[in-house]
C-alpha atoms as a printed R data frame, in Angstrom:
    type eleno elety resid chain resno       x      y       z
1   ATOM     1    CA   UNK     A     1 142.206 80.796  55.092
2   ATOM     2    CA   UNK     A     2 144.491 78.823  57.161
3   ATOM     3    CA   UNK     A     3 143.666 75.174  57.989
4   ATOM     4    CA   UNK     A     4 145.495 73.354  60.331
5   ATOM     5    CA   UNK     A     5 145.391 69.667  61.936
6   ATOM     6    CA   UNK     A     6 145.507 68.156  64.657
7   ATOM     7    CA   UNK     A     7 145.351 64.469  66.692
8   ATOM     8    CA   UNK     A     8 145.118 63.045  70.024
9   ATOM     9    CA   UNK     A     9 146.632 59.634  69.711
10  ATOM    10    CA   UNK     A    10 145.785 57.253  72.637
11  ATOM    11    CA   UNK     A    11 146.220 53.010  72.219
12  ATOM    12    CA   UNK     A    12 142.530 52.725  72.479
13  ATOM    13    CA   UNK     A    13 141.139 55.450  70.514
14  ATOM    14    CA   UNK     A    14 142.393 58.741  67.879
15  ATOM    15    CA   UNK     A    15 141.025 62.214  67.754
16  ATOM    16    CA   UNK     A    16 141.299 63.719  64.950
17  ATOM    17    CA   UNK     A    17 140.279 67.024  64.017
18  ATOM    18    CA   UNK     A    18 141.046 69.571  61.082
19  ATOM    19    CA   UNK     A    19 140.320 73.317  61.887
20  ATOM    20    CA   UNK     A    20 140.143 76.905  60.079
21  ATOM    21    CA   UNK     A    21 141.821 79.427  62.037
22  ATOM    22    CA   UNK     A    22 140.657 82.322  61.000
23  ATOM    23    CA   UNK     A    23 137.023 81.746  62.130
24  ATOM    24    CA   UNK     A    24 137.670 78.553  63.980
25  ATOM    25    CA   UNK     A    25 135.340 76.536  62.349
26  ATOM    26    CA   UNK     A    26 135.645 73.010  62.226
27  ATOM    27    CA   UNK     A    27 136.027 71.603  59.074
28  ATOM    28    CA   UNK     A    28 136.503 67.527  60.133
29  ATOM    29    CA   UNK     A    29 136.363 65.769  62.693
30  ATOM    30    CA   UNK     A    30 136.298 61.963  63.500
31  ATOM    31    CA   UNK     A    31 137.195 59.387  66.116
32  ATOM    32    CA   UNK     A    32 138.758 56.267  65.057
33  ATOM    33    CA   UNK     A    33 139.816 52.667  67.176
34  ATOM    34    CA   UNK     A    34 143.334 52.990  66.940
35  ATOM    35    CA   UNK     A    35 143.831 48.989  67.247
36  ATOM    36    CA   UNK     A    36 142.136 49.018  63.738
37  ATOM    37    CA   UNK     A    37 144.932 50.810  61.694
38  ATOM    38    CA   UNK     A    38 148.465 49.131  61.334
39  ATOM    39    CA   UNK     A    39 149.842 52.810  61.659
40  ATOM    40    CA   UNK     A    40 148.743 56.076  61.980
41  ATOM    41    CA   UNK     A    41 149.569 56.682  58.091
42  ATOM    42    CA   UNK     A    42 146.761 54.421  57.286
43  ATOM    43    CA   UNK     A    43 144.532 56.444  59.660
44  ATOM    44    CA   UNK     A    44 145.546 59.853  58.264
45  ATOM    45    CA   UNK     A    45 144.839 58.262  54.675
46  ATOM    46    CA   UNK     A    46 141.697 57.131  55.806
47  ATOM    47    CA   UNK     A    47 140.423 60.237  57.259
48  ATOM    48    CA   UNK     A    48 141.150 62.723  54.458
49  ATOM    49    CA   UNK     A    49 139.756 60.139  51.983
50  ATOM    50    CA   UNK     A    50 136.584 60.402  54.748
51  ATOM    51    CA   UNK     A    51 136.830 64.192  54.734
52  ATOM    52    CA   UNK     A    52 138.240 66.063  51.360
53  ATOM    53    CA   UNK     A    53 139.522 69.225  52.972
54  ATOM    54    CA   UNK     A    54 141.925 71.745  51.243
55  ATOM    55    CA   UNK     A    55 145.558 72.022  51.843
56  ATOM    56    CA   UNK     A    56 146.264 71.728  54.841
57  ATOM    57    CA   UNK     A    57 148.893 74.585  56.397
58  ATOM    58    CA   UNK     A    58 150.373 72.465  59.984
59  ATOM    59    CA   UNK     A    59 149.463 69.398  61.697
60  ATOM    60    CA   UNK     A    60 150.479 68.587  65.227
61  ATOM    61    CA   UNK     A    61 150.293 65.091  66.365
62  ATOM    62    CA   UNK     A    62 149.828 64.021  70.271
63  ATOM    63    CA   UNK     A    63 151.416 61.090  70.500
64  ATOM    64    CA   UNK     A    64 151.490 58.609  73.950
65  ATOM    65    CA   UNK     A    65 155.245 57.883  74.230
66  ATOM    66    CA   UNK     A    66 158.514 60.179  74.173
67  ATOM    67    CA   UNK     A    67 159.584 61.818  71.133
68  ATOM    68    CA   UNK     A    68 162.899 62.074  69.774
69  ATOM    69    CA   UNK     A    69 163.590 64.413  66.863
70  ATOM    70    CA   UNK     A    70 160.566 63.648  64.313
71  ATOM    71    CA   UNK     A    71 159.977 60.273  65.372
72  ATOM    72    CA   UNK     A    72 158.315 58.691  68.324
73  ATOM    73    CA   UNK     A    73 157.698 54.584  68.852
74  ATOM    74    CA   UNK     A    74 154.418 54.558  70.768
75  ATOM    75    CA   UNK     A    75 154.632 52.882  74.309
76  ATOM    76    CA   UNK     A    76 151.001 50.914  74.135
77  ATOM    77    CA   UNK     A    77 150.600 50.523  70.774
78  ATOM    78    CA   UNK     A    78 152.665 48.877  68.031
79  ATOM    79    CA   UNK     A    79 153.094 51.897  65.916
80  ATOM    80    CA   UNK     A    80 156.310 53.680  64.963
81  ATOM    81    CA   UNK     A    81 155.507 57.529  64.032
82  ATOM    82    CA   UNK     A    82 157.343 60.018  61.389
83  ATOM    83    CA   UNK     A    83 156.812 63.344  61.116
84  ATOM    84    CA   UNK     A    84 158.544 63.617  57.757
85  ATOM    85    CA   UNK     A    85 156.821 60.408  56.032
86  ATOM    86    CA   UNK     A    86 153.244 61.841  57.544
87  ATOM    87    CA   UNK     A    87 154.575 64.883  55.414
88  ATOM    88    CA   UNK     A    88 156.263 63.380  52.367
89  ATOM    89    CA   UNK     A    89 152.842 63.648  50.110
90  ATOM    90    CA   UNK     A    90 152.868 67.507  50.939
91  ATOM    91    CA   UNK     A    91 149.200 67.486  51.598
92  ATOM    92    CA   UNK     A    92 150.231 68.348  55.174
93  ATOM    93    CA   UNK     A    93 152.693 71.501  55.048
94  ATOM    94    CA   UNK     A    94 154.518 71.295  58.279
95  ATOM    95    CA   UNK     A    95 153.991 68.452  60.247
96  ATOM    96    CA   UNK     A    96 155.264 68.137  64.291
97  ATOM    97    CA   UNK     A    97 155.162 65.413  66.396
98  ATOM    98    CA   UNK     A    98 154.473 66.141  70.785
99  ATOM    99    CA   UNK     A    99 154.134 64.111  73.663
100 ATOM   100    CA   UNK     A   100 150.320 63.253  74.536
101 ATOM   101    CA   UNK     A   101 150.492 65.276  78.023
102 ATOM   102    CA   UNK     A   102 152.258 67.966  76.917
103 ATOM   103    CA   UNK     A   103 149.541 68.566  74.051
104 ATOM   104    CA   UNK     A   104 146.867 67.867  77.529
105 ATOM   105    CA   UNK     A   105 148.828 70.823  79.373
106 ATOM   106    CA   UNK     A   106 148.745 72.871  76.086
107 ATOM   107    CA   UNK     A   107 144.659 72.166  76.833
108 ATOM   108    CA   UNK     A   108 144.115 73.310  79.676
109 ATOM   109    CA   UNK     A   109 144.498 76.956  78.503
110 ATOM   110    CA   UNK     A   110 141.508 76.534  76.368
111 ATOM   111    CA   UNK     A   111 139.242 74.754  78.773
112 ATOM   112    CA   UNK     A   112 135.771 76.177  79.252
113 ATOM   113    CA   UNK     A   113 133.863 76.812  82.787
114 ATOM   114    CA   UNK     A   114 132.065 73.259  83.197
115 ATOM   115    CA   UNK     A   115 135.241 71.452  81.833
116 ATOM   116    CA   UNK     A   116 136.837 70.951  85.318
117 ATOM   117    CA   UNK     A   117 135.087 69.320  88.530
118 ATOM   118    CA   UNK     A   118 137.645 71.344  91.832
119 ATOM   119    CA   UNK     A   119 138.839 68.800  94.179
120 ATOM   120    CA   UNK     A   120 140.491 70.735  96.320
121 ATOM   121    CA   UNK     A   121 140.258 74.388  96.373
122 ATOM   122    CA   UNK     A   122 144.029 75.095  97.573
123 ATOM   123    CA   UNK     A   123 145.500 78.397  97.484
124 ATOM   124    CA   UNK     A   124 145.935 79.261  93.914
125 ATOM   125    CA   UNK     A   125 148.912 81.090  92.804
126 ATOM   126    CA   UNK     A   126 149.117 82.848  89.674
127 ATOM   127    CA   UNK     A   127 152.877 82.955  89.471
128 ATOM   128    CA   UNK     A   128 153.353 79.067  90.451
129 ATOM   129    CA   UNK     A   129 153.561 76.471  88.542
130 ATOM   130    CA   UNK     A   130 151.028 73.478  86.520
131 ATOM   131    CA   UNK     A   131 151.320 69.864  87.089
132 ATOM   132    CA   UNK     A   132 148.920 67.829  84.588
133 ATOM   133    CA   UNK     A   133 148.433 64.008  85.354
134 ATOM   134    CA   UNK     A   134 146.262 62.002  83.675
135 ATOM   135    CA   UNK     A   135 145.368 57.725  83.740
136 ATOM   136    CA   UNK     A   136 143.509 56.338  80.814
137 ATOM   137    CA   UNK     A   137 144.992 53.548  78.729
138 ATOM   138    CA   UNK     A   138 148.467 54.701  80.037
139 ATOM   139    CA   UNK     A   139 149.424 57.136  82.457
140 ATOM   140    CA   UNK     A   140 151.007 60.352  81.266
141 ATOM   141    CA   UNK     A   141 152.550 63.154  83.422
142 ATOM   142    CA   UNK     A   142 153.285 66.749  82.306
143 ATOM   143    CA   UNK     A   143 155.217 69.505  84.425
144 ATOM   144    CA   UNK     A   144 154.186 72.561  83.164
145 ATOM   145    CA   UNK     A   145 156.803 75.612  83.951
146 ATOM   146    CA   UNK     A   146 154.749 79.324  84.168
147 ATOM   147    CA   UNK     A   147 157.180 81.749  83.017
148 ATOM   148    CA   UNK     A   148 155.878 85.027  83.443
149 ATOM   149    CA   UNK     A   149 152.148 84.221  83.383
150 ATOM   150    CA   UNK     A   150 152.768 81.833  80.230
151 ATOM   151    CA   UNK     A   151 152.759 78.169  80.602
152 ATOM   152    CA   UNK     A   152 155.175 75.908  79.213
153 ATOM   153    CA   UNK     A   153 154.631 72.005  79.016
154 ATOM   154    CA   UNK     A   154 157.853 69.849  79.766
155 ATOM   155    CA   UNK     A   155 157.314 66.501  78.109
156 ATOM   156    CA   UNK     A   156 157.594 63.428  80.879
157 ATOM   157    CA   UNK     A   157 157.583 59.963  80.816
158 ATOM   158    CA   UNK     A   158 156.797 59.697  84.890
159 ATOM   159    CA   UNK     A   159 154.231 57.178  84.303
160 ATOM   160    CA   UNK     A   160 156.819 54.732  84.339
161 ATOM   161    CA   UNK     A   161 158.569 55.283  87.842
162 ATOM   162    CA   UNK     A   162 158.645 52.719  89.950
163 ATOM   163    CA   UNK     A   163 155.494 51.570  92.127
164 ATOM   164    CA   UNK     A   164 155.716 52.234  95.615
165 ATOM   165    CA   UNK     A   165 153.386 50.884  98.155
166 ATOM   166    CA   UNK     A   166 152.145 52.360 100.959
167 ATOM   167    CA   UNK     A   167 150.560 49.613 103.165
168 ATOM   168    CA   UNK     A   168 150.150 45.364 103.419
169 ATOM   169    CA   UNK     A   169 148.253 45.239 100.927
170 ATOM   170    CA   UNK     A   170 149.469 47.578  98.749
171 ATOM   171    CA   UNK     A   171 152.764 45.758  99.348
172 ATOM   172    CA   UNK     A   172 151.337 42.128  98.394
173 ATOM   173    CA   UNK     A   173 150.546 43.892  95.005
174 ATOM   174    CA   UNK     A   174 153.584 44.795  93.947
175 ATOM   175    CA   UNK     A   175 155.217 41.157  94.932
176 ATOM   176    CA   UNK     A   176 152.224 39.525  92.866
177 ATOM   177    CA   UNK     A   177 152.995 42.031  89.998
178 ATOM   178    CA   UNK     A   178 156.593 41.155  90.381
179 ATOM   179    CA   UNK     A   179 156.046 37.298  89.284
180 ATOM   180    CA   UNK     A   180 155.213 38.787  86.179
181 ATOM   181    CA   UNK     A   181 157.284 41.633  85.266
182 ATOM   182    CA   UNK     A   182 160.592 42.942  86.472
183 ATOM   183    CA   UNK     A   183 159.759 45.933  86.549
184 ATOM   184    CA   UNK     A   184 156.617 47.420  87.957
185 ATOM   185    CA   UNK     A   185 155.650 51.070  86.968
186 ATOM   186    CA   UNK     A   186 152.598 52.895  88.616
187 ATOM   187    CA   UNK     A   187 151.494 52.866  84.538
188 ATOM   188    CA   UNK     A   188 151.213 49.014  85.146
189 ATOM   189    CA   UNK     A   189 148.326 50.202  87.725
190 ATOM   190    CA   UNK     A   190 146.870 53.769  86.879
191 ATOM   191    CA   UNK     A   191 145.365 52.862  83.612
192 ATOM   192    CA   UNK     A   192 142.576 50.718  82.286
193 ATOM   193    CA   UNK     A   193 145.092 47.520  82.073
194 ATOM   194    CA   UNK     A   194 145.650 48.617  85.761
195 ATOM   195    CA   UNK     A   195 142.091 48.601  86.744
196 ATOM   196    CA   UNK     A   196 141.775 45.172  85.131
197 ATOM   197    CA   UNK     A   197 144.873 44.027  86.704
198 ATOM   198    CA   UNK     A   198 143.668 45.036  90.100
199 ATOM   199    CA   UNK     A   199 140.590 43.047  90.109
200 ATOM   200    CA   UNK     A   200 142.071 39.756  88.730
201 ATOM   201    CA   UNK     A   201 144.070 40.205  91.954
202 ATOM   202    CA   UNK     A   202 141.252 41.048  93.848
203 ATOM   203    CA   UNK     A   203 139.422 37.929  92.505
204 ATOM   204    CA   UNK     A   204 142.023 35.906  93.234
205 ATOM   205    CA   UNK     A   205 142.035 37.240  96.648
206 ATOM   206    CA   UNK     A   206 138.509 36.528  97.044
207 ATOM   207    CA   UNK     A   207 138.198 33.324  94.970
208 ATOM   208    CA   UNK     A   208 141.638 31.305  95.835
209 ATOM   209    CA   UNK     A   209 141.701 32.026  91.707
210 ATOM   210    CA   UNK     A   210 141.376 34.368  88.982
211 ATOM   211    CA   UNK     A   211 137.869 34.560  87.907
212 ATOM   212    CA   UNK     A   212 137.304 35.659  83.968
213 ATOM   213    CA   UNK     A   213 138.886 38.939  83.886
214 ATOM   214    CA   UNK     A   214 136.738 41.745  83.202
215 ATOM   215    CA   UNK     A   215 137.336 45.018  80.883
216 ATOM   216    CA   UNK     A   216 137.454 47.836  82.776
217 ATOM   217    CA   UNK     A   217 134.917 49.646  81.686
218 ATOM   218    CA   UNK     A   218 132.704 46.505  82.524
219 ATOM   219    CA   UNK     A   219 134.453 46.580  86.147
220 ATOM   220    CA   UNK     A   220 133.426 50.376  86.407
221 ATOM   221    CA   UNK     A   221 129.827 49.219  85.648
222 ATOM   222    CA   UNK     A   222 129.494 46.730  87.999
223 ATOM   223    CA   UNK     A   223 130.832 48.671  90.746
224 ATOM   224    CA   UNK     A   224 128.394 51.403  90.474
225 ATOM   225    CA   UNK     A   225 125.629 48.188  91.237
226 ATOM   226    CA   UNK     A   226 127.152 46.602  94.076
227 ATOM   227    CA   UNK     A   227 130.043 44.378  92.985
228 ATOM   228    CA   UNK     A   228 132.204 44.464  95.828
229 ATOM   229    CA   UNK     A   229 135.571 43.097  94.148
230 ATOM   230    CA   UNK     A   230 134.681 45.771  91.960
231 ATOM   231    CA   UNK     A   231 134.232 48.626  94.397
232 ATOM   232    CA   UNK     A   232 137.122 47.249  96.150
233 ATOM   233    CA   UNK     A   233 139.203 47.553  93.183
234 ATOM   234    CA   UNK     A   234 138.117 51.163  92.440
235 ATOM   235    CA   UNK     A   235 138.846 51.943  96.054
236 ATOM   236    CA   UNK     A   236 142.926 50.777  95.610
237 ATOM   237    CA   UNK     A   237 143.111 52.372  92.595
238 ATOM   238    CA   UNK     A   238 141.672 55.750  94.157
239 ATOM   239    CA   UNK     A   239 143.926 55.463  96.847
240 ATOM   240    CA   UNK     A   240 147.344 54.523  94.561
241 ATOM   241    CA   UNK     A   241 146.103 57.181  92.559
242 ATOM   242    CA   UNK     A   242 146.090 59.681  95.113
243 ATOM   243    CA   UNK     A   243 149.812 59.031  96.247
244 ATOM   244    CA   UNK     A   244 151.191 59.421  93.237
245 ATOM   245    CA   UNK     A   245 149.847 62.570  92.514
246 ATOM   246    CA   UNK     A   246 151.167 63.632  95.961
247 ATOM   247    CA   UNK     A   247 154.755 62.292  95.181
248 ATOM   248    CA   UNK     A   248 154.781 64.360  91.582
249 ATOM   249    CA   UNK     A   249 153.373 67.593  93.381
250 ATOM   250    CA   UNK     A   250 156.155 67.377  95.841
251 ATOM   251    CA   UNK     A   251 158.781 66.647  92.793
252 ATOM   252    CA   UNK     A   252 157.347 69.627  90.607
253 ATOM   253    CA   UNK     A   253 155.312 71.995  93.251
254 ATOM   254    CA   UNK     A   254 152.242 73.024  91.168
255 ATOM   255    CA   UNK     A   255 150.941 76.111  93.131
256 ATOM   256    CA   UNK     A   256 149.233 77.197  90.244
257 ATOM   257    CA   UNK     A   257 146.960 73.817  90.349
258 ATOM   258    CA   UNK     A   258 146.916 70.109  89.333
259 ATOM   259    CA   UNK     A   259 144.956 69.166  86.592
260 ATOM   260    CA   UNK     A   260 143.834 65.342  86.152
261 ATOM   261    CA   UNK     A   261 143.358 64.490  82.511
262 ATOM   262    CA   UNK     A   262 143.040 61.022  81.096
263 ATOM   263    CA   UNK     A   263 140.058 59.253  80.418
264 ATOM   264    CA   UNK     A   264 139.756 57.346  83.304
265 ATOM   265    CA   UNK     A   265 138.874 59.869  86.403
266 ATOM   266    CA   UNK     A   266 135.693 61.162  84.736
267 ATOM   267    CA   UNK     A   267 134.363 57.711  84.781
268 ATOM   268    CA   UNK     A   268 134.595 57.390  88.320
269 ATOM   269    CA   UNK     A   269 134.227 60.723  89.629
270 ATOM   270    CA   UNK     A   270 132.010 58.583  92.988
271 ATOM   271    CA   UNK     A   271 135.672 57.739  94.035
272 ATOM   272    CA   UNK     A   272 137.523 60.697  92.564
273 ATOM   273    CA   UNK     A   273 135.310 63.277  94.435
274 ATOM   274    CA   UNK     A   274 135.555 60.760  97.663
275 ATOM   275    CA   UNK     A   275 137.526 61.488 100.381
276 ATOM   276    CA   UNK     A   276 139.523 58.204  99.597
277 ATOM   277    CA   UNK     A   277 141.329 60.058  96.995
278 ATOM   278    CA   UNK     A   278 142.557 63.305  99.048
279 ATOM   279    CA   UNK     A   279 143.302 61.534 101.853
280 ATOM   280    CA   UNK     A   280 145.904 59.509 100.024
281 ATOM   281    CA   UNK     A   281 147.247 62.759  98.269
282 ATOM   282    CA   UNK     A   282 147.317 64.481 101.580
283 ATOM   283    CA   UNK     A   283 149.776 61.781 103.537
284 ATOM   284    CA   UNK     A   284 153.046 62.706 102.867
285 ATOM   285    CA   UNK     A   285 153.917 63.222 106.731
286 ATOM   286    CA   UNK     A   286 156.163 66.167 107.510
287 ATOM   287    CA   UNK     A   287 155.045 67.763 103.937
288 ATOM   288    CA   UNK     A   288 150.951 67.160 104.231
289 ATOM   289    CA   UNK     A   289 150.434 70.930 105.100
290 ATOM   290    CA   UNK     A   290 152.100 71.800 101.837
291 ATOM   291    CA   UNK     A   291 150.010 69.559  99.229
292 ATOM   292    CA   UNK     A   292 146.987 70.481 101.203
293 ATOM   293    CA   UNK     A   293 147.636 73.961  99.590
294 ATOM   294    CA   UNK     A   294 147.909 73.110  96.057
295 ATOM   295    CA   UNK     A   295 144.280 73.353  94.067
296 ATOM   296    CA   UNK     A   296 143.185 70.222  92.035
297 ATOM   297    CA   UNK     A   297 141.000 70.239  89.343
298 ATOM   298    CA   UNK     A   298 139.440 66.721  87.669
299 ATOM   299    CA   UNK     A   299 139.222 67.598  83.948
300 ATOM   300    CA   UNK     A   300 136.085 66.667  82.801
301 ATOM   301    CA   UNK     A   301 136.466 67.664  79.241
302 ATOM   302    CA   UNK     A   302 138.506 64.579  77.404
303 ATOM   303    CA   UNK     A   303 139.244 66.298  74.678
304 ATOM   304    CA   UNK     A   304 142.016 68.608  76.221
305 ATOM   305    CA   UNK     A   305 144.484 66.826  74.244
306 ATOM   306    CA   UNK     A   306 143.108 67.652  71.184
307 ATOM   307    CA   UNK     A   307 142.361 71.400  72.253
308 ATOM   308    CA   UNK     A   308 146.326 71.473  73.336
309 ATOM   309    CA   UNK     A   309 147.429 70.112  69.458
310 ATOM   310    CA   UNK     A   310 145.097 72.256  67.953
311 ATOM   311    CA   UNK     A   311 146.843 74.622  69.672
312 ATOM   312    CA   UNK     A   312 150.275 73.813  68.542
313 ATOM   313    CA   UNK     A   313 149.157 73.485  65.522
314 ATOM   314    CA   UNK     A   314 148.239 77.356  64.929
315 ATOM   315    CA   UNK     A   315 151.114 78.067  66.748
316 ATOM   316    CA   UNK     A   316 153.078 76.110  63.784
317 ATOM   317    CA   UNK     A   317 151.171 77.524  60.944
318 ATOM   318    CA   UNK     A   318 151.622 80.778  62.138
319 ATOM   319    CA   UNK     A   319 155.684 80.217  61.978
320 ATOM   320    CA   UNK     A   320 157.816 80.753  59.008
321 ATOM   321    CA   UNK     A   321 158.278 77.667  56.418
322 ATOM   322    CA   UNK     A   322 161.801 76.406  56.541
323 ATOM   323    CA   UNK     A   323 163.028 74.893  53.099
């Protein structure tokens, strides 16, 4: 029997999941608040104390940040990860360490019929290329290179280019955002900070001051009953959304589809599946006829992440040991 290991780290919440691959049963599984752990040691103790499970062959880690070498410090959360000291007890055999949205593009190989919602049909193309985007509590970007039928993730940190508005108000934004930070990333807007950021503005707007600011999962509530800062706030981040997957399709030309991960677009599929969101996609002027071609599927499933480690994690056990 082979067991293998894997995680899908995110700043609010981990995955965690241990797996036998020759009859793919599960063996663990859990779900942890990942503000509750000082590090993701801790949480790894915790969990096989939780779940006794026998040596354990390869782990692969998704991890929201970039990764150098063995080592990545997470972006939205205050953890600093090691492969080798998440290996140094040898209860882990080989132990790698990937970029969240490249383990999300890994995914979407093992997605099931019912695990996407289609957007936009497109023209599909078997020999082009992936793009997977996704906004939850960052915003993580993942070209993914097809290389004679077989996909390759390229790990990204394109959450973090610069904002660029597209109208007035769009443009007020930014220069509010700008009072507060020097630089302003479309990651300081397409995630759940984002969506809370968005309606303090909004409220502000509406007020002449910030009313109490709202989580945004609270926000998503009350705009599904009425609350019109709230829908109004949706309704920017729909449309901010939708040109910034246009500008990375037009960077990395995904004939083969665009896939929107994260765990914020199945939450507020009303305004995904609107035409709010294509419209903004589509207007790229002399170019619209092009991204108008490209399919795009809303993942539905938010586990992809963890499918995609899972799969790099049998991919690892199945390698040679190196001393």
């Amino acid at each position: 029997m082979s067991v293998v290991l894997a995680a899908d780290v995110g700043a609010t919440k981990v995955l965690l999941q241990a797996r036998d691959t020759d009859s793919q049963t599960v063996l663990a599984e859990a779900r942890y608040l990942s503000k509750g752990y000082p590090s993701l040691t801790v949480m790894l103790t915790q969990f096989l104390a939780d779940y006794p499970l026998p040596t354990i062959d390869a782990a692969v880690f998704g991890v929201p940040g970039p990764v150098s070498g063995r080592v990545a410090n997470l972006t939205n959360l205050p953890w600093r990860v090691d492969a080798d000291e998440l290996a140094n007890d040898g209860v882990l055999g080989q132990v790698a360490l990937v970029n969240d949205f490249y383990a999300a593009a890994r995914g979407v190989d093992a997605l099931q019929p019912g695990d996407c919602v289609s957007l936009q049909p497109g023209e599909p193309d078997p020999n082009g290329n992936r793009l997977v985007i996704g906004a939850g509590s960052g915003l993580g970007v993942a070209p993914v290179k097809n290389c004679d039928g077989r996909f390759f993730p390229q790990p990204s940190e394109g959450g973090h280019i610069d904002f660029a508005p597209v109208n007035d108000v769009q443009i007020k934004i930014l220069t509010w955002l700008q009072q507060k930070w020097s630089h302003v990333s479309y990651e300081r807007l397409l995630s759940g900070e984002g969506l809370e950021t968005l309606y303090h503005f909004y409220s502000i707007q509406s007020h002449g001051h910030g009313r109490k600011r709202m989580r945004a999962a609270d926000m998503v509530e009350s705009a599904k009953t009425g609350d019109a800062i709230a829908q109004r706030t949706l309704e920017t981040f729909t449309d901010i959304y939708g040109a910034y997957v246009g500008n990375a399709a037009l960077i990395w030309e995904a004939r083969a589809g665009i896939f929107l991960a994260g765990g914020i677009a199945p939450k507020i599929q009303e305004w995904m599946r609107s035409p709010r969101f294509l419209n903004a996609m589509h207007n790229k002027g002399r170019m619209r006829a092009l991204v108008t071609q490209w399919p795009v599927q809303l993942v539905v499933n938010e586990s992809v992440g963890l499918l995609g480690a899972l799969a790099e994690a049998e991919q690892l056990a199945a390698q040679p040991k190196t001393a």
